[in-house]
OpenMM code with the backbone's topology and positions (N, CA, C; nanometers):
from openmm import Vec3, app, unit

residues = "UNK UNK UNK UNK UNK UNK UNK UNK UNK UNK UNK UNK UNK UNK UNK UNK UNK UNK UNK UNK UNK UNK UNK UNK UNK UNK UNK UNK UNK UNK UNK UNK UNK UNK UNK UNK UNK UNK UNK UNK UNK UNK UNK UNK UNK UNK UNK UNK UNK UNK UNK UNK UNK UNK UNK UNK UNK UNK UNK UNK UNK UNK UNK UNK UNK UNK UNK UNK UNK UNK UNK UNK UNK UNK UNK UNK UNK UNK UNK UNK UNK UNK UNK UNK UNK UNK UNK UNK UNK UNK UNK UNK UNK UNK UNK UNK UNK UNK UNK UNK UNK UNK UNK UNK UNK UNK UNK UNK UNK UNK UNK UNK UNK UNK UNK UNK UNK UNK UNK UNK UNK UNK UNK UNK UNK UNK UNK UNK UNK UNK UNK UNK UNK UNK".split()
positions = [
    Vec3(0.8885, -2.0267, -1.1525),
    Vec3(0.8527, -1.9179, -1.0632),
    Vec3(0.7362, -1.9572, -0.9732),
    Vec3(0.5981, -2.0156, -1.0070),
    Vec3(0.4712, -2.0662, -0.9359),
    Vec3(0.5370, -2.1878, -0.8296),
    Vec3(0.6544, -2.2772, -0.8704),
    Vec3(0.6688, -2.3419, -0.7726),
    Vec3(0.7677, -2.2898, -0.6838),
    Vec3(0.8500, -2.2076, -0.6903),
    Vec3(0.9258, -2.1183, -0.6063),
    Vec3(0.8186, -2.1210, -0.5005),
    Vec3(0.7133, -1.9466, -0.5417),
    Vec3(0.6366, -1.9066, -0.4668),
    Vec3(0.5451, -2.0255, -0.4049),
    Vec3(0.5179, -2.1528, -0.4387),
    Vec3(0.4415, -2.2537, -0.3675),
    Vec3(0.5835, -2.2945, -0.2405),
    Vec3(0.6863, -2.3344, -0.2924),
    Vec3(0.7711, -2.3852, -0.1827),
    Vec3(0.8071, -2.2821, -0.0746),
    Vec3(0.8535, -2.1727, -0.0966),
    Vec3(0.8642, -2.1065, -0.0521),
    Vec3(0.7334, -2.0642, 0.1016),
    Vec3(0.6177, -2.0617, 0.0103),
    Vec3(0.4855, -2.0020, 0.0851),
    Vec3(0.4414, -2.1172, 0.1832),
    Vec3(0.4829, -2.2552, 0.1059),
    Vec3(0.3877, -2.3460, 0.2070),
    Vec3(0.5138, -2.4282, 0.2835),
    Vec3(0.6184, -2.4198, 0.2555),
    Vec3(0.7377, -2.5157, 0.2884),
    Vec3(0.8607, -2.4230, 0.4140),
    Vec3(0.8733, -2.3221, 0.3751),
    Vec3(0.9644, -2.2500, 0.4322),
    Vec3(0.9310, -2.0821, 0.4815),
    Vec3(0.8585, -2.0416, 0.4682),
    Vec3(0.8125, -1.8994, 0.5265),
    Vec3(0.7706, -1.9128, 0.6623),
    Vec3(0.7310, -1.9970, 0.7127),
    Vec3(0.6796, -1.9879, 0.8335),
    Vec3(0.7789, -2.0339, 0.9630),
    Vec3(0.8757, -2.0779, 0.8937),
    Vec3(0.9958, -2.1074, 0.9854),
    Vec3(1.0977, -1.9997, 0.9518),
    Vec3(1.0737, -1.9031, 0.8888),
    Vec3(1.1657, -1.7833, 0.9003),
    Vec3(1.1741, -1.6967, 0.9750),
    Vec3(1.2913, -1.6448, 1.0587),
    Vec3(1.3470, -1.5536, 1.1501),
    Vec3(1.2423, -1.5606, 1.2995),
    Vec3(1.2394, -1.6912, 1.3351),
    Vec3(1.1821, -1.6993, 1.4516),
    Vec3(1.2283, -1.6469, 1.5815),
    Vec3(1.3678, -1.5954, 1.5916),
    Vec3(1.4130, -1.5768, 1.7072),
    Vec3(1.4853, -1.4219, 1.6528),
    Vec3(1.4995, -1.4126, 1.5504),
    Vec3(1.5431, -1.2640, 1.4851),
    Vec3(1.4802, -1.2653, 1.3468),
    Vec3(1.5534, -1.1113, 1.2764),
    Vec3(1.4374, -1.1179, 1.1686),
    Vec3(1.6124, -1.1931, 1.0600),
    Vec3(1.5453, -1.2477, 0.9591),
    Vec3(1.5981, -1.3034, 0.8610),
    Vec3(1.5670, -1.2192, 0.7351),
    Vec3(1.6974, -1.2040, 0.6410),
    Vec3(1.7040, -1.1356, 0.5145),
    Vec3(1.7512, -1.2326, 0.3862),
    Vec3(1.6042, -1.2452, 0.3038),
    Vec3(1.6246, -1.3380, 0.1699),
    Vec3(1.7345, -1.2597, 0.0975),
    Vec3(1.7916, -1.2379, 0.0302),
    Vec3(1.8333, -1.1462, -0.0679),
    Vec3(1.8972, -1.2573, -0.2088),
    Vec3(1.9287, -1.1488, -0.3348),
    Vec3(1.9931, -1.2439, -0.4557),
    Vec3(1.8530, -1.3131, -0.5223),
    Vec3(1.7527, -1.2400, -0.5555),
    Vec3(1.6256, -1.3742, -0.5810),
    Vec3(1.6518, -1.3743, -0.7218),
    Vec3(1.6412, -1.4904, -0.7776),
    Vec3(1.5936, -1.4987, -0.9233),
    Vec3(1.5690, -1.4021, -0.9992),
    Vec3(1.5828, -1.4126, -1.1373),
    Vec3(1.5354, -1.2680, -1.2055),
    Vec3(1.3464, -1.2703, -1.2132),
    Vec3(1.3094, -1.4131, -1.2255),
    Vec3(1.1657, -1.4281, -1.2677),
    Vec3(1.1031, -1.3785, -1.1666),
    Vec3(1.1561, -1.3700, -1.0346),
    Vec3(1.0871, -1.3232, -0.9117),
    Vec3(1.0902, -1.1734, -0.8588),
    Vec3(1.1881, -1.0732, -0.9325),
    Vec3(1.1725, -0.9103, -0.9057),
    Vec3(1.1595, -0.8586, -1.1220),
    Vec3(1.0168, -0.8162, -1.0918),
    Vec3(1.0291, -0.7449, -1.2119),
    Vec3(1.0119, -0.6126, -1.2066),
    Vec3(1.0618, -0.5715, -1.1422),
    Vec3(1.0848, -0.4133, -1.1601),
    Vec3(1.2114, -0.4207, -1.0822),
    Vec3(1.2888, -0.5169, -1.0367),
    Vec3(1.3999, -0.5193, -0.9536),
    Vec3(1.5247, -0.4477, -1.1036),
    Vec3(1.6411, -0.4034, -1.0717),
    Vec3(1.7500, -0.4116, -1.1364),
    Vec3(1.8485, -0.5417, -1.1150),
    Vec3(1.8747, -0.6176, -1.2144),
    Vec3(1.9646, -0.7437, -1.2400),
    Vec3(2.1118, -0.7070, -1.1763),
    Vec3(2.1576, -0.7983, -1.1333),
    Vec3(2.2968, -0.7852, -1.0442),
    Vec3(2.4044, -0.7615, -1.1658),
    Vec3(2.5274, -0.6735, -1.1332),
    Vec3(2.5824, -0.6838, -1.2863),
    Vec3(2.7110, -0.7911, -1.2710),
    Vec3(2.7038, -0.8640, -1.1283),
    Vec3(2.8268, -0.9689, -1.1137),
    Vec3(2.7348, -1.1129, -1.1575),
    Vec3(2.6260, -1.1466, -1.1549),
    Vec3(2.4888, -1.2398, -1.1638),
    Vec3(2.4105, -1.1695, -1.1929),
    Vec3(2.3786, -1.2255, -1.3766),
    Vec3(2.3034, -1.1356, -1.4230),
    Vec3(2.1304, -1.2573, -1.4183),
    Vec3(2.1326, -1.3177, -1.3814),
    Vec3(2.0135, -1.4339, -1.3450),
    Vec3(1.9897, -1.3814, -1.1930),
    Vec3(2.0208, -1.2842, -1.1401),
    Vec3(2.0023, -1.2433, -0.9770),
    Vec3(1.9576, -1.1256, -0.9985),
    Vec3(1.8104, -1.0917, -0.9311),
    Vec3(1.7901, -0.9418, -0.8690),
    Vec3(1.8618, -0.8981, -0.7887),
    Vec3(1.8396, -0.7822, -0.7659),
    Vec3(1.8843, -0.6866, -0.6668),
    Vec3(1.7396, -0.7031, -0.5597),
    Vec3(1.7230, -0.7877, -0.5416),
    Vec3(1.6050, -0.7205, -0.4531),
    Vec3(1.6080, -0.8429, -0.2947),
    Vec3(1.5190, -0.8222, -0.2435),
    Vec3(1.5280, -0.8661, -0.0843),
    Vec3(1.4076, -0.8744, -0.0245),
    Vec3(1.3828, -0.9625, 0.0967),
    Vec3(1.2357, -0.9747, 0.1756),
    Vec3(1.3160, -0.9697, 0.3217),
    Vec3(1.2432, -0.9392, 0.4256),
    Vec3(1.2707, -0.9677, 0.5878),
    Vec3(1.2064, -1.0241, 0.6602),
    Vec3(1.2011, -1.1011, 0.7314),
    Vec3(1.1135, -1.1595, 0.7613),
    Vec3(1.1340, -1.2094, 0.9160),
    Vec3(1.0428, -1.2564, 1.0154),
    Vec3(1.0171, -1.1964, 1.1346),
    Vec3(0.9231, -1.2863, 1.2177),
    Vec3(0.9531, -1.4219, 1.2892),
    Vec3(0.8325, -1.4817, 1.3465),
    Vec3(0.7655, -1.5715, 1.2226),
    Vec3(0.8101, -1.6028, 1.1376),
    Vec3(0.7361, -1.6501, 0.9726),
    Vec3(0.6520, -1.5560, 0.9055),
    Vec3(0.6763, -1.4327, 0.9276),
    Vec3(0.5888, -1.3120, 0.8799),
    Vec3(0.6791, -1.2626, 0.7570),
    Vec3(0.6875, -1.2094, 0.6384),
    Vec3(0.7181, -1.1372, 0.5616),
    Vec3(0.6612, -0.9544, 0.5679),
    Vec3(0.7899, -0.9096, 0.6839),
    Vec3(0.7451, -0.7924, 0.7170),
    Vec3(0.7579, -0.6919, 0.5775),
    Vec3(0.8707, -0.7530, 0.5076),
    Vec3(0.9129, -0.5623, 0.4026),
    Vec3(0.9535, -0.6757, 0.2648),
    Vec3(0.9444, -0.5918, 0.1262),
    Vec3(0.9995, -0.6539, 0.0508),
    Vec3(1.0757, -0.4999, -0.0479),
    Vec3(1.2209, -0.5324, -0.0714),
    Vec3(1.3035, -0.4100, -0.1009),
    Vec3(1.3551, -0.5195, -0.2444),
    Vec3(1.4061, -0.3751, -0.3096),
    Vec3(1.4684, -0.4133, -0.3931),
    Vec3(1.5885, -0.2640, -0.4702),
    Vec3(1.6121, -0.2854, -0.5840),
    Vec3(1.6941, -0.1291, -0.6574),
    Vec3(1.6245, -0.1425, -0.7610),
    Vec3(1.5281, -0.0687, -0.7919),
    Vec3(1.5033, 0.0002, -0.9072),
    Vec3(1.5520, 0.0027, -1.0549),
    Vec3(1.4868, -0.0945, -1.1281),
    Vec3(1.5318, -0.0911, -1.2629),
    Vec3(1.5379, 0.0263, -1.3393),
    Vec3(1.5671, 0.0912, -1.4264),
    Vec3(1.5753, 0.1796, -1.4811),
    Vec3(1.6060, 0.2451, -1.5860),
    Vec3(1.6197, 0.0922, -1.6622),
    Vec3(1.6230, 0.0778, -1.7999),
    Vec3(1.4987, 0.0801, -1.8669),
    Vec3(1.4508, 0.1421, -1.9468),
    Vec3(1.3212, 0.1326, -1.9669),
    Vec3(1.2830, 0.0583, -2.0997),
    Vec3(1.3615, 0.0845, -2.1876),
    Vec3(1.4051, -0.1158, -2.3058),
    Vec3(1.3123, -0.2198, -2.2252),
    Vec3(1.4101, -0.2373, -2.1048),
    Vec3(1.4309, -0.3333, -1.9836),
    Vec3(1.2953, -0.3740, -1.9556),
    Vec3(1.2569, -0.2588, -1.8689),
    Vec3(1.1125, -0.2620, -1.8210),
    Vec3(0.9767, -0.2769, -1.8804),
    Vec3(1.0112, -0.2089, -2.0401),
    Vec3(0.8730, -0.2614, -2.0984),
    Vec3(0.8929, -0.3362, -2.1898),
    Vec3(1.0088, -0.4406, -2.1761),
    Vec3(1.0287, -0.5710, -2.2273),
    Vec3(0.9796, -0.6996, -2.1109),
    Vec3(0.9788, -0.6375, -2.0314),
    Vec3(0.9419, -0.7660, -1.8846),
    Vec3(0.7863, -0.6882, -1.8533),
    Vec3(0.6898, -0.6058, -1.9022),
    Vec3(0.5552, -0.5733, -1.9222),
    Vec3(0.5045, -0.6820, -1.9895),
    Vec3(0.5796, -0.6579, -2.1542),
    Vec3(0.5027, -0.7027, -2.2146),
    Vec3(0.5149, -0.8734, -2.2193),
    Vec3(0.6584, -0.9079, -2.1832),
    Vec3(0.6584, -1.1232, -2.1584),
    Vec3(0.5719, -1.1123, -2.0414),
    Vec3(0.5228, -1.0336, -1.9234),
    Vec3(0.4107, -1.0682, -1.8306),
    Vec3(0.2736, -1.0815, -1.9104),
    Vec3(0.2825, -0.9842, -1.9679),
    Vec3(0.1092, -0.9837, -2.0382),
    Vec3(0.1102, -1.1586, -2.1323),
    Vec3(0.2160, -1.1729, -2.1893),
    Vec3(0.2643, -1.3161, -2.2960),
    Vec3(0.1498, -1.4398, -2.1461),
    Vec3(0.2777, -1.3989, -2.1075),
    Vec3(0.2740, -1.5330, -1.9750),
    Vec3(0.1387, -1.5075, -1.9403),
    Vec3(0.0675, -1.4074, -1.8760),
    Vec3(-0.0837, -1.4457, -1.8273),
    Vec3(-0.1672, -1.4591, -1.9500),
    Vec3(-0.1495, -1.4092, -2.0373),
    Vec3(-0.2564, -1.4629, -2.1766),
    Vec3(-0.2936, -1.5899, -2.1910),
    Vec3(-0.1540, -1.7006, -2.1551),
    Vec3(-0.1294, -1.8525, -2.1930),
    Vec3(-0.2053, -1.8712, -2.0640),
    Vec3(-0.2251, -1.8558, -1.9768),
    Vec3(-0.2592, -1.8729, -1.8408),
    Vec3(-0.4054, -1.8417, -1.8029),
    Vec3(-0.4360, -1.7331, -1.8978),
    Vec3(-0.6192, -1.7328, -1.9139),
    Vec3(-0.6355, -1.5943, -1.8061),
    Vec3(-0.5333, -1.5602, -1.7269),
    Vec3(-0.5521, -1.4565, -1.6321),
    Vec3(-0.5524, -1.3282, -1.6903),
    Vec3(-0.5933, -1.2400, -1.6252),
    Vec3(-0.6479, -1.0811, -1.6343),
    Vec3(-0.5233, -1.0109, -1.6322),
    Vec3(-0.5030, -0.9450, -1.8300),
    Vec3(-0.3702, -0.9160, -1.8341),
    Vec3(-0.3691, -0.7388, -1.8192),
    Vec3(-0.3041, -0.7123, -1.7201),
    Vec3(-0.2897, -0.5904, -1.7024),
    Vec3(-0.2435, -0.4693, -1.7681),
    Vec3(-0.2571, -0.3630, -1.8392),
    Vec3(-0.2204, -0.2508, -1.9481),
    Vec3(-0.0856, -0.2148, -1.8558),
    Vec3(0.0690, -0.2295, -1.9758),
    Vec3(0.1539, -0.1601, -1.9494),
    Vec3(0.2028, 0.0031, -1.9101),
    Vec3(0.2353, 0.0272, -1.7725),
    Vec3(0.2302, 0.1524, -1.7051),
    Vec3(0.3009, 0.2291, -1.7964),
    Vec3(0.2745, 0.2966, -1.8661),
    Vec3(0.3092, 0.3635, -1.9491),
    Vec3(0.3385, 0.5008, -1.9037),
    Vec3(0.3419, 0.5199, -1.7803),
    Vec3(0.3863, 0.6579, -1.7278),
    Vec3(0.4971, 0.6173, -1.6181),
    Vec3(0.5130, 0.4982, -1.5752),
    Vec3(0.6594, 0.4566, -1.5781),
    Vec3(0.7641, 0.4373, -1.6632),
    Vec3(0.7127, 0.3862, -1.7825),
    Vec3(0.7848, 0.3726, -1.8803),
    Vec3(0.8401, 0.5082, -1.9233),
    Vec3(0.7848, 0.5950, -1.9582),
    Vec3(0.7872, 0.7379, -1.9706),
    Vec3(0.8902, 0.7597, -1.8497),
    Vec3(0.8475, 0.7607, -1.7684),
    Vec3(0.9562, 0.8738, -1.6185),
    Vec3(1.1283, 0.7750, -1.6481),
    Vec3(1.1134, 0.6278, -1.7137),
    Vec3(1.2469, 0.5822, -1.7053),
    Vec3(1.3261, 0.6533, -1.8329),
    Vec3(1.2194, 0.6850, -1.9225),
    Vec3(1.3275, 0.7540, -2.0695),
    Vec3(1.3201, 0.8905, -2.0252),
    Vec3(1.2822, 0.9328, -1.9620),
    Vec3(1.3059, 1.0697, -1.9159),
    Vec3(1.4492, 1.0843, -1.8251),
    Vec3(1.4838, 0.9500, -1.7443),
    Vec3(1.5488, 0.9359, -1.6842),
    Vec3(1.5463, 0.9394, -1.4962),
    Vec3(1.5695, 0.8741, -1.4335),
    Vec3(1.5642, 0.8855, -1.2898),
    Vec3(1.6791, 0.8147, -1.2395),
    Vec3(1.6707, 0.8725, -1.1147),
    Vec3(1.8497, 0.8843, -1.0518),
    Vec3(1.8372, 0.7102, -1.0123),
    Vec3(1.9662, 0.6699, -0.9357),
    Vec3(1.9343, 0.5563, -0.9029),
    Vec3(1.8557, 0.5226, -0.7473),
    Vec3(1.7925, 0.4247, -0.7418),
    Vec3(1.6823, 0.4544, -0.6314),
    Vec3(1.6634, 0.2959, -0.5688),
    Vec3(1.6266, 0.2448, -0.4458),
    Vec3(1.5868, 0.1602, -0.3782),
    Vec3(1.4837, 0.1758, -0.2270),
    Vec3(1.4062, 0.1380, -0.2836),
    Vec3(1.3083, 0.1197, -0.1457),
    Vec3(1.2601, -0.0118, -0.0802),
    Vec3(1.1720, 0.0018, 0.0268),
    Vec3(1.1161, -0.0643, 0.0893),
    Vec3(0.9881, -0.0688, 0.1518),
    Vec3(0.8872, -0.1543, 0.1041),
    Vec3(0.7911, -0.1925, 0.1270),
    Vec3(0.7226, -0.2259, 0.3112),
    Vec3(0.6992, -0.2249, 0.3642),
    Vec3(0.6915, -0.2634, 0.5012),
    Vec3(0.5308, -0.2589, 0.5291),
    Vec3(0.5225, -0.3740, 0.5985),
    Vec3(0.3254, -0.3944, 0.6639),
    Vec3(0.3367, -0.3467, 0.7526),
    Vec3(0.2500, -0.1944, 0.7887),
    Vec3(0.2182, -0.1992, 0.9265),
    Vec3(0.1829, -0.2830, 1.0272),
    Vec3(0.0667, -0.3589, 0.9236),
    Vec3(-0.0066, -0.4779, 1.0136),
    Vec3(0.0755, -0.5956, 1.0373),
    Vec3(0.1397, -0.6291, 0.9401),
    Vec3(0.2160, -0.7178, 0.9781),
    Vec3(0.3386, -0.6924, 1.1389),
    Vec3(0.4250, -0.5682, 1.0733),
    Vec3(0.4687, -0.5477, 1.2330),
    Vec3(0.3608, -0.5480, 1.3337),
    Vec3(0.2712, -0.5365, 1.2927),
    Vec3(0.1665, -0.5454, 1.4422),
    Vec3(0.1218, -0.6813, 1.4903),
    Vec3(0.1461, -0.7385, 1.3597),
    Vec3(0.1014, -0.9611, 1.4271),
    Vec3(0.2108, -0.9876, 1.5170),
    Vec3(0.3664, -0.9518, 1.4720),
    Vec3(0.4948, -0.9837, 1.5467),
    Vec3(0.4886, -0.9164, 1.6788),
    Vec3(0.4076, -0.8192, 1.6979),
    Vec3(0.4683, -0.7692, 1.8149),
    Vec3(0.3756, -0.8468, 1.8974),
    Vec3(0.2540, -0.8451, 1.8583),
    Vec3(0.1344, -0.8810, 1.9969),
    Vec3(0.0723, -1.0199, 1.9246),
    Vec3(0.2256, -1.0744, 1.8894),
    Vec3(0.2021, -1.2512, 1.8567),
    Vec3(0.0541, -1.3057, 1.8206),
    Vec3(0.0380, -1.2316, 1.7297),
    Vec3(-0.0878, -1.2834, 1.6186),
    Vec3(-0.1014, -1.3289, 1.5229),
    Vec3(-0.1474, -1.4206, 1.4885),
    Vec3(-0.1283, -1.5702, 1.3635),
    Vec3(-0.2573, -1.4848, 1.2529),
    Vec3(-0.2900, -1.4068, 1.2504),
    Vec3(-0.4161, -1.3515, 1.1417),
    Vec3(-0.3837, -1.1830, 1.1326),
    Vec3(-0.4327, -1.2116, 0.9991),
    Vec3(-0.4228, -1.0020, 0.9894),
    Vec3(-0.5564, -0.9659, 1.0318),
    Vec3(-0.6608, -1.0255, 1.0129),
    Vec3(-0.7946, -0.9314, 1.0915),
    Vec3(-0.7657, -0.9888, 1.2539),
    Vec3(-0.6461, -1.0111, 1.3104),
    Vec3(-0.6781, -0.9843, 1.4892),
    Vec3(-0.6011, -0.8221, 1.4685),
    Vec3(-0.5389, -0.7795, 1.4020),
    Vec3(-0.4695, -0.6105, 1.4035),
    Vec3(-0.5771, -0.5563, 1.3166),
    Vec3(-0.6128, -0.5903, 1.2251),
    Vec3(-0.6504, -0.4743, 1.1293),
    Vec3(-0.8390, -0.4276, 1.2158),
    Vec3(-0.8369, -0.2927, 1.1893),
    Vec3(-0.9845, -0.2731, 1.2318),
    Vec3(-1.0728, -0.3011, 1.1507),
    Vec3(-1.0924, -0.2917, 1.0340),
    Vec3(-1.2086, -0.3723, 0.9269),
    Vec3(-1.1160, -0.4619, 0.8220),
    Vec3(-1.2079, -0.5365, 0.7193),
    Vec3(-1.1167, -0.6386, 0.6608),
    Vec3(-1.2039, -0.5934, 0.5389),
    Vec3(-1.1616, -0.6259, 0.4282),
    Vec3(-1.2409, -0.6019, 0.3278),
    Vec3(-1.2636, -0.7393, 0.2352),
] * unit.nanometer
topology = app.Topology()
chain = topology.addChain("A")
for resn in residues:
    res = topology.addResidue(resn, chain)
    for name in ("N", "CA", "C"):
        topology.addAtom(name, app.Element.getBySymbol(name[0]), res)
């Protein structure tokens, strides 16, 4: 997964959808964890990026909704950053909750304002759009 996101970030993102926007879709399972697994490719998310000028404007996916599911891929994250020494985050436990309660089936999308704003007025940095930076 770390060398995905390295190839990906330093090898191929910046030559994406230069003349239109381009759609990743089908990613790995290690790469959507809250995505729902394909049920024709079960090693495939459901999930997707767009991308725009080498910008990663939106990142979508469908909604897992198994909740087994979901706080079985919590707790191998917390596994994996423990071995890793990183800052392991407390399982959302009020997601977990709303999935055994049940929820319909659902997909959204993520989208940068700022980012649509580098593509339009061809800007290589997020502080030339954003008004403060933190």
């Amino acid at each position: 997964s770390a060398w995905l996101d390295l190839m990906i970030s330093h090898l191929i993102e910046y030559k994406l959808g230069l003349e239109k926007p381009v759609f990743i879709y089908d990613y790995p399972k290690c790469q959507a964890a809250l995505a729902k697994l394909s049920n024709s490719k079960p090693q495939v998310a459901e999930r997707f990026e767009v991308y725009y000028k080498g910008i990663e404007l939106g990142n979508g996916f469908h909604e897992l909704l198994d909740s087994k599911e979901q706080e079985f891929r919590f707790k191998l994250d917390q596994e994996k950053r423990k071995k890793l020494g990183l800052n392991i985050p407390e399982i959302d436990s009020r997601l977990i909750s709303a999935l055994e309660h049940g929820m319909p089936a659902c997909a959204g999308i993520s989208i940068g304002i700022d980012r649509l704003l580098m593509t339009k007025l061809n800007k290589k940095s997020f502080k030339e759009v954003v008004s403060f930076t933190v």
